[in-house]
N, C-alpha and C positions, 0 to 999 in steps of 0.2 A: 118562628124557629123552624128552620129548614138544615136537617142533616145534607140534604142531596144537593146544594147550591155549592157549586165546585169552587174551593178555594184558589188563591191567587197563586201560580205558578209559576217559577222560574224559569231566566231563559234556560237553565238548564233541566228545563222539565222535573222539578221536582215541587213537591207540595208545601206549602207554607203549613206551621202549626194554624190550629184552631185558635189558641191566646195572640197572634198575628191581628193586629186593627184592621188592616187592609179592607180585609170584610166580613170583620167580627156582625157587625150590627144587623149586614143580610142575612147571616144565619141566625143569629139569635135572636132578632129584634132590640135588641138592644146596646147603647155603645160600650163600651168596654171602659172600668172606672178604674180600672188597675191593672200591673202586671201582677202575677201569683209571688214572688221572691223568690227566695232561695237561698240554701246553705252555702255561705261563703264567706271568706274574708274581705273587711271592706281596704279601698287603697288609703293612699294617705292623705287624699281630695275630697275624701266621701265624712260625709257628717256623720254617719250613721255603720257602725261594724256588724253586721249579721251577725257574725261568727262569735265577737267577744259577748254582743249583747248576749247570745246561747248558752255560752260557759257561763258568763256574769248572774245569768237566770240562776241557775241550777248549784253554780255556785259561788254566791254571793262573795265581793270582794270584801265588804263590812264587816262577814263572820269569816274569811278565810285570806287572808291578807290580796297583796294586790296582783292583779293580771300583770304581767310586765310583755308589753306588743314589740316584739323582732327587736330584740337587745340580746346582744352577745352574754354567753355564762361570763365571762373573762370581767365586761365591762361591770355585771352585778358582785361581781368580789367571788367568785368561784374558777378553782383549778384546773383548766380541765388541758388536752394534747392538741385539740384542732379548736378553733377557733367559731364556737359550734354557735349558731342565733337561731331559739326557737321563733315560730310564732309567737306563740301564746307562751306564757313558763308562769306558774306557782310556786313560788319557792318554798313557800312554805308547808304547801302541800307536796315536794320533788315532781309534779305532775307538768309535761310538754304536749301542748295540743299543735299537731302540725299538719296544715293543709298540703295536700299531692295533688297540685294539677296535673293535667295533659302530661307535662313534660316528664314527671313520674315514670311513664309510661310508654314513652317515643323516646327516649333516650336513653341506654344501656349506662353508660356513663354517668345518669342523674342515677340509674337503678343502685348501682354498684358504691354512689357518697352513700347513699341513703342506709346502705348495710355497713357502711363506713361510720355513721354516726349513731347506729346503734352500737355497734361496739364499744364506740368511745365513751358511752356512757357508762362504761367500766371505772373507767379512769378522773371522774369527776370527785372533784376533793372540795373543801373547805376548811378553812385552819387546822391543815393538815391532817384532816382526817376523812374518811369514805364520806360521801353524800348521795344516798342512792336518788336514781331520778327515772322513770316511764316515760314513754310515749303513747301521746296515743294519738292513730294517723287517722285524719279524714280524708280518704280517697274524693277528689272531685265529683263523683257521682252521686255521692251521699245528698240524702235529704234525710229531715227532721224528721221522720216517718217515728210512731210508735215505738217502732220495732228498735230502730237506730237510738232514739233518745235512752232506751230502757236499755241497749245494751252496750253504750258510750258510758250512761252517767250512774246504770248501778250494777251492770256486770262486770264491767272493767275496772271499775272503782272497786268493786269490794273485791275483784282478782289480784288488785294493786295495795288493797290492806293489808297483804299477810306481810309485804315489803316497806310499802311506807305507811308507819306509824301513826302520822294524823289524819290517815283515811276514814272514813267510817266504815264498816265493816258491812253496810246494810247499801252504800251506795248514798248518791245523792239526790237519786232521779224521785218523784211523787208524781202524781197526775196534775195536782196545781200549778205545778214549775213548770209541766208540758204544757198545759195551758195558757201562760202565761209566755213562755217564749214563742209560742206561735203564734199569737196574736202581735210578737214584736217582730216575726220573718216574714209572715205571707197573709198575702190580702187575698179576699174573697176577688177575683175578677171581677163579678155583677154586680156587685153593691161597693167595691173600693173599703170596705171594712176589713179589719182585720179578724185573720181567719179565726175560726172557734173549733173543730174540729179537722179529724185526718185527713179527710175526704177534699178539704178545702189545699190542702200541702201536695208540691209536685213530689210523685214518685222516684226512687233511687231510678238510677238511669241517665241517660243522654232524651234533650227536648228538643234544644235547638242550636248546639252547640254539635259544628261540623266535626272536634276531635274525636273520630269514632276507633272504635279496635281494629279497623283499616290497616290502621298508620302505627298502631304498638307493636313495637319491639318485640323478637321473642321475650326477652327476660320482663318486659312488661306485662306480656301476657300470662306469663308462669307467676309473675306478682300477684298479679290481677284475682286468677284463678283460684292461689294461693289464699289470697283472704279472703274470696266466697266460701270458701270450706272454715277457716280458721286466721282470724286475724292473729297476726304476729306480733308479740307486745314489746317481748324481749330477749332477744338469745333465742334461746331453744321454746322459751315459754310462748304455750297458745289458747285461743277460749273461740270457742264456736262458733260463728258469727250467725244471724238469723236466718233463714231459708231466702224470707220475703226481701233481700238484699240483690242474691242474686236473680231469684225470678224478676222481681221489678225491672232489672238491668235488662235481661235478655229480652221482654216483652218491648220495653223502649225502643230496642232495635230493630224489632217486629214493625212496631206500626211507624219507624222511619221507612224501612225498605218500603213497605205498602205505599210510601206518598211518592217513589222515586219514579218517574218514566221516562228516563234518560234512555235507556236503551229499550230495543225492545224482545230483548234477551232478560229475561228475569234473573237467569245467574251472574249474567252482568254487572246489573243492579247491584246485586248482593256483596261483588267483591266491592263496589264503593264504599261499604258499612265493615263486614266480616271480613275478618282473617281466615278465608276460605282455606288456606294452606295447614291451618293449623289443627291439628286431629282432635285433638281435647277439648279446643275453644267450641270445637264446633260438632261435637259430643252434646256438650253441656247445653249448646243454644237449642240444639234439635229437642234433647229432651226435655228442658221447659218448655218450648212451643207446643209440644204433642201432649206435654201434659198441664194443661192448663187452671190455674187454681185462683180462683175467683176470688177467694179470702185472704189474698196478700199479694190484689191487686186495688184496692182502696181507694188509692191515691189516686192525684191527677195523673193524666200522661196528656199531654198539648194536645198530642197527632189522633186522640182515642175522642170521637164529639161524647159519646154519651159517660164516659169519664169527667168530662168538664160541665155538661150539661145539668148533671148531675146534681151541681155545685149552687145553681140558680136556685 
């Protein structure tokens, strides 16, 4: 195991993650038995849905009727004015789990449906009468972290009881069902097992995925921003979101910059990743960096070795 054996480089001068094979095995002595996974939804090729398996975990289709995957309300026998297709939808719970990729974010015009379709969920009927129904959005950067699962499956759940009725009022998150679904999202990289604890799960953040806060939008960044302070669930209604969401994020972006040697202007660099223009974004990044908190940084980060090392 050699931290200082320099990873494989881009012609664009930038550094490969440490979960990168190229040459995993010269720094760690050993080959690499897996990638880590990740929260996400699977296509329609893939055998296996991260995402649903996560709901499915936490909240079983057996005791809460069925997931229904990107089918229109309209198509399921509900009323509604746009033609709206969750991801995920419980009907029977009124609960919509809905992934926000990149595009989220770099498009003002995705921003602007997305407040489109919260609205609409005004207007949602069945045989002629209200059907209330939530959202609840997984921004792309999201991982299964602790902090996310507990405050996905029983913050927001029991925020979402006072409105719909077959919620449990306590939530649905336990330590076992966190258990359990993480051993169905992410493998241990040195052993190919599936993960058993936090340490072994990629941090909220950007690893290795070039859509950085570069290329978002204003309105994406005010998004962004927006639900590191307070996730938006419905209308006016909001609830907390954890600390360790956004320090994970901004530190992600940390130890990207640090692999970049593209230029040899360090601020350079920097506009590749940050929204150097943006006064707020870049408030918020300065002060997580300067203030560094070890205890809700747990997780993997790819580009961090003694993060991952860790994990052996």
């Amino acid at each position: 195991m050699n931290k200082d054996i320099k990873r494989f480089r881009s012609i664009d001068k930038i550094y490969s993650t440490y979960e990168n094979t190229r040459n995993f095995k010269k720094i760690f002595g050993v080959t690499r038995k897996a990638k880590v996974g990740g929260l996400e939804p699977g296509k329609q090729k893939d055998k296996i849905d991260p995402l649903f398996e996560i709901i499915n975990t936490f909240i079983p289709e057996k005791e809460n009727g069925k997931i229904q995957v990107r089918k229109t309300l309209k198509k399921l026998g509900l009323e509604a004015k746009s033609n709206i297709e969750p991801d995920y939808f419980i009907e029977s719970l009124g609960l919509v789990f809905e992934f926000d990729g990149p595009n989220h974010y770099t498009d003002s015009f995705k921003v602007m449906k997305d407040e489109r379709k919260f609205k609409g969920l005004e207007h949602i009927r069945k045989n002629g009468k209200n059907f209330n129904i939530r959202i609840i959005r997984i921004p792309y950067y999201l991982q299964l972290t602790k902090d996310v699962a507990k405050f996905i499956f029983r913050d927001l759940i029991s925020h979402f009881s006072k409105v719909l009725k077959n919620l449990p009022s306590k939530g649905f998150y336990t330590d076992k069902k966190y258990e359990i679904a993480l051993s169905k999202t992410y493998r241990n990289i040195f052993t190919g097992k599936p993960a058993k604890s936090e340490n072994e799960v990629l941090s909220c953040g950007l690893h290795s995925s070039l859509r950085v806060p570069s290329e978002y939008t204003e309105k994406g960044i005010e998004k962004m921003l927006s639900d590191f302070s307070f996730i938006r669930t419905h209308e006016d209604e909001t609830i907390k979101a954890p600390k360790s969401i956004e320090h994970q994020y901004m530190w992600s972006l940390k130890y990207f910059i640090d692999d970049i040697m593209t230029y040899n202007d360090d601020k350079e660099n920097e506009k590749l990743v940050l929204p150097t223009w943006h006064k707020e974004f870049m408030k918020r990044y300065n002060h997580n960096i300067e203030n560094k908190d070890k205890n809700l940084l747990k997780c993997i980060f790819t580009r961090d070795w003694d993060s991952v090392i860790r994990t052996k």
